[in-house]
C-alpha positions in Angstrom: 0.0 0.0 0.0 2.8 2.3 0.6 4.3 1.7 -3.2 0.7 2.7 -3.9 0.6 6.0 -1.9 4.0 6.7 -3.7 2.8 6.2 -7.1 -0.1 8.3 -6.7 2.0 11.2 -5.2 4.2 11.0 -8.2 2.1 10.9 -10.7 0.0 13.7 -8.7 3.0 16.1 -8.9 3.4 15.2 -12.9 -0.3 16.2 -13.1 0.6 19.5 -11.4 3.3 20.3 -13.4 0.5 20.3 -16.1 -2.2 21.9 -14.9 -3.5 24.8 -16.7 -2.4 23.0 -20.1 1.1 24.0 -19.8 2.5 22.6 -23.4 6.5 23.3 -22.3 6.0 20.8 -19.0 3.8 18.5 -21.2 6.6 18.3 -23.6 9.5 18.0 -21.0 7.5 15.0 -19.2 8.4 13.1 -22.3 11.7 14.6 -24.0 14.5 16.9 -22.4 16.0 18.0 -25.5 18.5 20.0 -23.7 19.5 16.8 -21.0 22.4 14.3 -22.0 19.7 11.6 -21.7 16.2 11.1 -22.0 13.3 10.2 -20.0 10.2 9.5 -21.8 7.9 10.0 -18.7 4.6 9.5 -20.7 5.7 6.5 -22.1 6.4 5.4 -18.4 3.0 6.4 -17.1 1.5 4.7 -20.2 3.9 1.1 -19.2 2.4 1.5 -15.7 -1.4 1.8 -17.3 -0.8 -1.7 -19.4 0.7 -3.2 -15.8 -2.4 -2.2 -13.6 -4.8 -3.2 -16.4 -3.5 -5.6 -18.5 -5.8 -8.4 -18.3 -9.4 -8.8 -17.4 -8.7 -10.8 -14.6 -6.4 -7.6 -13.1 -9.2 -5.7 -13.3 -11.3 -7.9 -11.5 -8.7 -8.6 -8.6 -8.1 -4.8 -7.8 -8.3 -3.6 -4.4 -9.3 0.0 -3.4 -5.7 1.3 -3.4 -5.2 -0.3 -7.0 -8.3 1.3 -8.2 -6.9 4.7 -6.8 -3.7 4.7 -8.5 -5.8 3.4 -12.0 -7.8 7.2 -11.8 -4.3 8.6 -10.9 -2.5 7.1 -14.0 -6.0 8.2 -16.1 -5.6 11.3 -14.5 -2.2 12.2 -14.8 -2.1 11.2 -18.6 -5.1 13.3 -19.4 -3.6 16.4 -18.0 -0.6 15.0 -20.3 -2.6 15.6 -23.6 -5.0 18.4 -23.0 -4.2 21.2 -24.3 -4.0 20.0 -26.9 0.0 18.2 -26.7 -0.2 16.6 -29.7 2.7 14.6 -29.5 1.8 13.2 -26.0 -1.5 12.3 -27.7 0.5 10.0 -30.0 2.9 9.0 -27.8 0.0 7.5 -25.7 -2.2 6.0 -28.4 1.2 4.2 -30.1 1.5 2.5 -26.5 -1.1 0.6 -25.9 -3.2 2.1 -23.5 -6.4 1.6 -25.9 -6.0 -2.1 -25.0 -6.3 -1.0 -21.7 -9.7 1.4 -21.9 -11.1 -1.5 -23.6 -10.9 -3.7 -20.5 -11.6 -1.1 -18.3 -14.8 0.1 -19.9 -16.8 -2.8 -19.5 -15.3 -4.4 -16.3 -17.5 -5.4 -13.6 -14.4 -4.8 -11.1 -14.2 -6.9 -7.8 -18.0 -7.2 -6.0 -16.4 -4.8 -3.4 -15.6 -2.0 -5.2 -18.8 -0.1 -4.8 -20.6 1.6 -7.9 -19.6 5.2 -7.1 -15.9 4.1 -7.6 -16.4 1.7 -10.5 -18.9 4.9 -12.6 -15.9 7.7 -11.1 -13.4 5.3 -13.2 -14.6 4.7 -16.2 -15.4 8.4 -16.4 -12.1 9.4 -15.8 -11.3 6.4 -18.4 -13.7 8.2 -21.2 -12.1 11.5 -20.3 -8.5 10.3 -21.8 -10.1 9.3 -25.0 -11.5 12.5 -25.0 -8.9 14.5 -23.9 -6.6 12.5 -26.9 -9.2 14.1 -29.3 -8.3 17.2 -28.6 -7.4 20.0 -31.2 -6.9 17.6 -33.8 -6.5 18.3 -37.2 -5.7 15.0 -38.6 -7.5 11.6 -38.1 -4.4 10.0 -37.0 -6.1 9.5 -33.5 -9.3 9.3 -34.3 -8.7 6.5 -36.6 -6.7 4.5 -34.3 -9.5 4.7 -31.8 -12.1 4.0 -34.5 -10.2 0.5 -35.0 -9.5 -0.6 -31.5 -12.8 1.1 -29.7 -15.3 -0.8 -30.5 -19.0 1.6 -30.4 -20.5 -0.9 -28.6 -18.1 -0.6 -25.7 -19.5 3.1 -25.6 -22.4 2.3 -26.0 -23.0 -0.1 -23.0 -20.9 2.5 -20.7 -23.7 5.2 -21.8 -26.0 2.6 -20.9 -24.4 2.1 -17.3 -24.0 5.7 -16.9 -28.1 6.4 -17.6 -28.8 3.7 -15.1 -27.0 4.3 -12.5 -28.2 8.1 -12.4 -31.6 6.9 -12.4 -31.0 4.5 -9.8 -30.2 7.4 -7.8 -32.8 10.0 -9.0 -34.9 7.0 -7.7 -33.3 6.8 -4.6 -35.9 8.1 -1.7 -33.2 7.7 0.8 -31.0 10.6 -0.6 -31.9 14.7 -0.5 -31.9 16.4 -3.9 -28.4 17.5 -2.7 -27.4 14.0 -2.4 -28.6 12.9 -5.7 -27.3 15.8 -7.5 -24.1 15.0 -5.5 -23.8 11.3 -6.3 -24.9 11.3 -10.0 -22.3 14.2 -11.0 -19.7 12.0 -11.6 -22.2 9.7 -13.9 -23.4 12.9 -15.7 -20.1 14.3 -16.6 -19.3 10.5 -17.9 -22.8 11.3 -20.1 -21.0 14.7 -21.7 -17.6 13.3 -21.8 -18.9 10.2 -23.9 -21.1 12.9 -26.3 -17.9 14.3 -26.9 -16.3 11.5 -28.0 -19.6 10.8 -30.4 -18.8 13.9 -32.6 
């Protein structure tokens, strides 16, 4: 748990560093042009993605701390593209991580990881593919995702997201604050994947 905690506060500080779209601290995080060597941080972040969710059955095994560090990694590498940074957006689509959002989007997760957490990451999940949309002006991206996403992935994940903010509209036990509290991350899952649509 501690190498967890770790991870997260690293890739939290990289996310920092590119808050506020800051292109020149996008760019360092995977080149340093004027360093003797070179660190290709993005491609690092992306190597840890394909280790936390390589396989179905990874997914499905995750704890609470692993699922932590999987929003942190989503995170970290959308504040990596947005912007737009184009070359980050390649960089991440040439390694792999598509393989990864396809697993993630439909996974049940463990039977313990409550539905707050599992809706909260597969939003953050949708906001990377639309985050390495961004300020395109080529279909380089957009056709890699177009081959490797399949629309009925989306399409189930819209379907999740409209139930489970019904579920809670439903939900007699929770004030209107509540509701509006609990669905928000389900809602902005809705936008994000309208986004992506277009």
């Amino acid at each position: 748990k501690v190498e967890y905690r770790n991870a997260s506060q690293t890739l939290g500080l990289f996310q920092q560093m590119c808050e506020g779209h800051n292109l020149d601290l996008q760019n360092l995080l995977r080149a340093q042009p004027t360093h003797s060597g070179n660190f290709n941080l993005v491609e690092s972040i992306c190597h840890l993605l394909n280790l936390l969710g390589d396989t179905n059955d990874a997914l499905r095994r995750m704890e609470d701390t692993e699922i932590d560090l999987l929003v942190d990694t989503f995170d970290v590498l959308t504040e990596l593209v947005q912007g737009p940074c184009l070359l980050n957006q390649t960089t991440i689509i040439n390694c792999g991580c598509i393989e990864v959002i396809k697993l993630v989007l439909p996974s049940p997760f463990s039977s313990h990881i409550t539905r707050e957490k599992r809706i909260k990451t597969k939003a953050h999940t949708m906001l990377l593919v639309s985050s390495l949309l961004e300020g395109r002006d080529d279909v380089v991206v957009h056709k890699h995702l177009g081959t490797q996403l399949e629309p009925s992935i989306l399409n189930n994940f819209s379907d999740q997201l409209s139930k489970h903010v019904n579920d809670i509209r439903n939900d007699r036990s929770l004030s209107h604050s509540q509701q509006d509290e609990e669905s928000e991350k389900a809602i902005q899952g809705l936008v994000t994947l309208q986004t992506v649509y277009k």
